[in-house]
N, C-alpha and C positions, 0 to 999 in steps of 0.2 A: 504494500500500500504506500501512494505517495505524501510524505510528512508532510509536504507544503498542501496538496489536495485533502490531507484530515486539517489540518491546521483551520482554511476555511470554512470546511463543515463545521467545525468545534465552532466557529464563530457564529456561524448560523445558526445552530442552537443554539445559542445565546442569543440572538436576537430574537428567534421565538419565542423563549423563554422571557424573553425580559417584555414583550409584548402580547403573552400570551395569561389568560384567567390562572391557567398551570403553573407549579413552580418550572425552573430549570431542572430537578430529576428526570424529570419526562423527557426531556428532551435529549440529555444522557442517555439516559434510555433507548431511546428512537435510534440516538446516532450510534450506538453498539447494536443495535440490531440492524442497521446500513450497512454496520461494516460484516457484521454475520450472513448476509444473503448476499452482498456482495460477489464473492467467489462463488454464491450457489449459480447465479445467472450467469454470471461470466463462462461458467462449466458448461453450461447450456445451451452457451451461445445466443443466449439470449441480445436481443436488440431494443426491446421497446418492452415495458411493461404498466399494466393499468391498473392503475387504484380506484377500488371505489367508495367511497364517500370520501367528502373534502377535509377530512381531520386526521385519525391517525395513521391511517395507512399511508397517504398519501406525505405526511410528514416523514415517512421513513424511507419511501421512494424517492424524495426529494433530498432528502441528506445522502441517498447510495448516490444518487446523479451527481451531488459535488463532490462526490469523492473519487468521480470518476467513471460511474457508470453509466449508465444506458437510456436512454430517452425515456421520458413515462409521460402519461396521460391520466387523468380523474376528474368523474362527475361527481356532480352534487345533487342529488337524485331529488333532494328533498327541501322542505323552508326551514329545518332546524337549523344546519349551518348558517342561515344567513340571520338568524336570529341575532346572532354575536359576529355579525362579517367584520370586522378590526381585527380578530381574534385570529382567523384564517391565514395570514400572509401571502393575500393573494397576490402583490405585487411580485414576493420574492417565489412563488410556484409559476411565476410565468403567464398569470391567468389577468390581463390587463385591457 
């Protein structure tokens, strides 16, 4: 894994984090589970993969991408997410 490509991730959790209802754990959290599927999809050859709902999954698809991996996509099927949309980082998911 590249130090400088976790480096940013680690910072983006933190920006979730500090912008997010959740503490920072979570986000910890999230960004060890990026780096743990990380090499699952990369074994796989995977290229693209899709989250759905706009909250956690998508938060962890989004930390594997800046660490390096693979293109993702995520709907928001539903009005809850947008209950709390500041909360989202839809800027930083690309979704603008």
């Amino acid at each position: 894994m590249n130090p400088i490509r976790f480096f940013f991730a680690l910072m983006l959790a933190f920006k979730m984090g500090w912008i997010s209802e959740r503490s920072l754990p979570y986000y910890l959290v999230f960004l060890a589970e990026a780096c743990r599927i990380l090499p699952w999809l990369n074994s796989h050859r995977s290229r693209h993969i899709h989250a759905h709902f706009g909250t956690n999954s998508t938060e962890v698809v989004m930390l594997a991408r800046e660490l390096g991996g693979l293109k993702y996509s995520f709907t928001v099927p539903g009005s809850q997410e947008f209950d709390r949309l500041q909360h989202l980082s839809l800027c930083e998911r690309g979704a603008t």
